[in-house]
C-alpha atoms as a printed R data frame, in Angstrom:
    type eleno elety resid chain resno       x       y       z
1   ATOM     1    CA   UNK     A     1  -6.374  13.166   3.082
2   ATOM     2    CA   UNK     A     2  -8.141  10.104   3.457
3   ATOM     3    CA   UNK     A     3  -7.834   7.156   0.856
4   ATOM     4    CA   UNK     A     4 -11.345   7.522  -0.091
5   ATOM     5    CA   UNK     A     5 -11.340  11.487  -0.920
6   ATOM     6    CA   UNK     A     6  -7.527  10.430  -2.674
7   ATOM     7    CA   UNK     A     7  -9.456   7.687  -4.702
8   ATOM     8    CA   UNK     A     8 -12.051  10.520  -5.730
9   ATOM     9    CA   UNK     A     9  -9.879  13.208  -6.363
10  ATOM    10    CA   UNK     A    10  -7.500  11.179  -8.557
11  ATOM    11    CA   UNK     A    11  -9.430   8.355  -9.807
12  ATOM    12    CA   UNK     A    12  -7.532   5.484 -12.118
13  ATOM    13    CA   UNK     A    13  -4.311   7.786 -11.425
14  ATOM    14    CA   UNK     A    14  -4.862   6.567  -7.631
15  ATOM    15    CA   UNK     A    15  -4.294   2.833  -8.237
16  ATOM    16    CA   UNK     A    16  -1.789   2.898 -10.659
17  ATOM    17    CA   UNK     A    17  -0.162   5.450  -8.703
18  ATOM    18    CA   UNK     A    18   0.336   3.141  -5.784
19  ATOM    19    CA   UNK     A    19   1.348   0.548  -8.030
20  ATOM    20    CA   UNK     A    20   4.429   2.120 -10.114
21  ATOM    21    CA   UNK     A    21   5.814   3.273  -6.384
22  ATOM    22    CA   UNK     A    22   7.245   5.500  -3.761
23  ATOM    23    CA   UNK     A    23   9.326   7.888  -6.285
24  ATOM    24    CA   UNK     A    24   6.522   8.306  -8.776
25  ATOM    25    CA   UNK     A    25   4.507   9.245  -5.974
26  ATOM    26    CA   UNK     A    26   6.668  11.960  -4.682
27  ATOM    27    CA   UNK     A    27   7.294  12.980  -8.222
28  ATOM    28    CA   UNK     A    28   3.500  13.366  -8.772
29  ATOM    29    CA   UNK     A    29   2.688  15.310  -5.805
30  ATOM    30    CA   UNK     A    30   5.957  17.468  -6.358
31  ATOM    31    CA   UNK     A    31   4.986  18.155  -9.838
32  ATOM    32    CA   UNK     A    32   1.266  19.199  -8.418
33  ATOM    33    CA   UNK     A    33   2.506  21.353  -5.670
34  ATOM    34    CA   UNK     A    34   4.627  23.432  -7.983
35  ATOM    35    CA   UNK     A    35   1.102  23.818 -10.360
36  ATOM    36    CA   UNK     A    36  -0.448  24.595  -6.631
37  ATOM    37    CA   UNK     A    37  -2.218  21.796  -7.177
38  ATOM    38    CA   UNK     A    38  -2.584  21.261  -3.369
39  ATOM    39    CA   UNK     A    39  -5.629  18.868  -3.448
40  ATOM    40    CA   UNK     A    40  -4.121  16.460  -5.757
41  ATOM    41    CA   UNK     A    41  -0.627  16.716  -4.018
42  ATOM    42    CA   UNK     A    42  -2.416  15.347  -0.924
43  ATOM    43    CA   UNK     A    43  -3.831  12.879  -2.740
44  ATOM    44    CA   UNK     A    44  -0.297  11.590  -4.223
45  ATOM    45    CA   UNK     A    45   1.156  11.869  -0.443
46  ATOM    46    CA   UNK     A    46  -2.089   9.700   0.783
47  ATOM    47    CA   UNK     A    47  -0.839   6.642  -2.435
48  ATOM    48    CA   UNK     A    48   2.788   7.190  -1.430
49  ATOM    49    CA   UNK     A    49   2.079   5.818   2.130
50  ATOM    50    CA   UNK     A    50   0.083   3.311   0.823
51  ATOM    51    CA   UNK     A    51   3.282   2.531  -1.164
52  ATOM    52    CA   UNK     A    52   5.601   3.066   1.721
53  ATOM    53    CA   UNK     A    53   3.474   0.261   3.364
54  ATOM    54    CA   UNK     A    54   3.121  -2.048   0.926
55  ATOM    55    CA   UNK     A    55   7.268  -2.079  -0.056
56  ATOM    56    CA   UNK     A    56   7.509  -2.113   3.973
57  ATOM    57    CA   UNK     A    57   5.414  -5.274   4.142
58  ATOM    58    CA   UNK     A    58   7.346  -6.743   1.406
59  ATOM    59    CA   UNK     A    59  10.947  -6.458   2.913
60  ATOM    60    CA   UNK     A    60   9.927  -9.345   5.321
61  ATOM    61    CA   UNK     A    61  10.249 -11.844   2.886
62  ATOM    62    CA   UNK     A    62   6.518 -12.568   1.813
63  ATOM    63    CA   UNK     A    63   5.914 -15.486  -0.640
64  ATOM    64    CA   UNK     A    64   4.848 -12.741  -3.013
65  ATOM    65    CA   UNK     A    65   4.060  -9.107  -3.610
66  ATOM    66    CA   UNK     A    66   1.620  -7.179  -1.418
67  ATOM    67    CA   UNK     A    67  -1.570  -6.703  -3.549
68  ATOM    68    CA   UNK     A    68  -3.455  -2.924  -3.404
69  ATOM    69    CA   UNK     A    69  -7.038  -4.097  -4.259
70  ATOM    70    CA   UNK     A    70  -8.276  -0.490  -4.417
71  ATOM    71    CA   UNK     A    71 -10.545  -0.454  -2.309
72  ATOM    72    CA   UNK     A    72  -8.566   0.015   1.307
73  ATOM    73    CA   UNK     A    73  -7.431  -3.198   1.173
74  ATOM    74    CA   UNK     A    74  -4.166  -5.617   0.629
75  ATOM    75    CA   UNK     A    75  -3.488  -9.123  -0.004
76  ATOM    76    CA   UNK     A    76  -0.607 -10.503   1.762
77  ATOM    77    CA   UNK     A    77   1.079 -13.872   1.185
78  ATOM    78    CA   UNK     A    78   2.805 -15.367   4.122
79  ATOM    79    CA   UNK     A    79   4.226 -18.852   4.651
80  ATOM    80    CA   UNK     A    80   2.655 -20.382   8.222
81  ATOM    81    CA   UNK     A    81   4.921 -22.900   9.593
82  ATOM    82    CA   UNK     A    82   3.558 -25.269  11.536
83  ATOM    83    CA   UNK     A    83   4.830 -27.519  14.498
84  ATOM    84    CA   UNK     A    84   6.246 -30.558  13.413
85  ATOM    85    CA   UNK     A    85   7.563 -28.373  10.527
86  ATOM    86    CA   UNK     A    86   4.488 -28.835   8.287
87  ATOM    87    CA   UNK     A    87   4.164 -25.082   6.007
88  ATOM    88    CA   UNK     A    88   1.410 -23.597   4.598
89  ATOM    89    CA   UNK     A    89   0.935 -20.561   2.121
90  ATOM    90    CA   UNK     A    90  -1.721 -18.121   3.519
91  ATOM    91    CA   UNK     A    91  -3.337 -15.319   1.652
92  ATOM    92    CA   UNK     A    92  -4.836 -12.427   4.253
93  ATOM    93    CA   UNK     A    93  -7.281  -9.596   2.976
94  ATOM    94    CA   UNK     A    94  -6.453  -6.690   5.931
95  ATOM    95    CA   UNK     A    95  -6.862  -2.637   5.619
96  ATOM    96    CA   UNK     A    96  -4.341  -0.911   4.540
97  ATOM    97    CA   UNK     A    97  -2.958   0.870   7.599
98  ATOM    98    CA   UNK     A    98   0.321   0.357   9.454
99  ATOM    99    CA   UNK     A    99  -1.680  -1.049  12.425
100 ATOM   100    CA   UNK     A   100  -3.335  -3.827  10.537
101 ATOM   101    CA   UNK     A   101   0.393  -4.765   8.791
102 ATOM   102    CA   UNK     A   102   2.089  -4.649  12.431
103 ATOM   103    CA   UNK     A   103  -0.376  -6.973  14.120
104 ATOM   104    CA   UNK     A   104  -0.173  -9.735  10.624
105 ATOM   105    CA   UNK     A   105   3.725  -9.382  11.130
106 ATOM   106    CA   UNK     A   106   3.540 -10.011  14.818
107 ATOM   107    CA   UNK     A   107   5.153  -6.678  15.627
């Protein structure tokens, strides 16, 4: 399911979904798959990847938490190091796919 049709299908629940985490994802679309909720299971697998990527992101040692800014996006906080050794804090706006996160990281 795309994050749009997620977004529509579970609204508010979407965002703070994504926010609280991996396990209350898979908790919420575990709990709607036994209810044969199938729709809104999709939608919790679509904010636990969004999740995945975002803790992902985070074990690189950012300068802060990975923002979800609902709509597709995140904000990342890197440090930029400089030659001569001068540093500077950088916010970046990118989608939130794996792609966009690899090439930001330098993978």
């Amino acid at each position: 399911m795309s994050e749009a049709e997620a977004h529509e299908r579970l609204g508010y629940d979407f965002t703070h979904a994504i926010v609280v985490g991996v396990a209350f994802c898979d908790r919420c679309r575990s709990e709607a798959v036994e209810a044969e909720d199938f729709s809104g299971a999709a939608a919790y697998e679509t904010a636990g990847r969004i999740a995945r990527l975002i803790r992902w992101i985070d074990s690189h040692d950012t300068r802060a938490p990975t923002v979800f800014n609902g709509d597709g996006t995140l904000t990342v906080t890197s440090t930029v190091v400089f030659a001569g050794g001068l540093t500077s804090i950088e916010r970046e706006v990118i989608p939130a796919t794996l792609r966009a996160a690899r090439a930001l990281l330098g993978y």
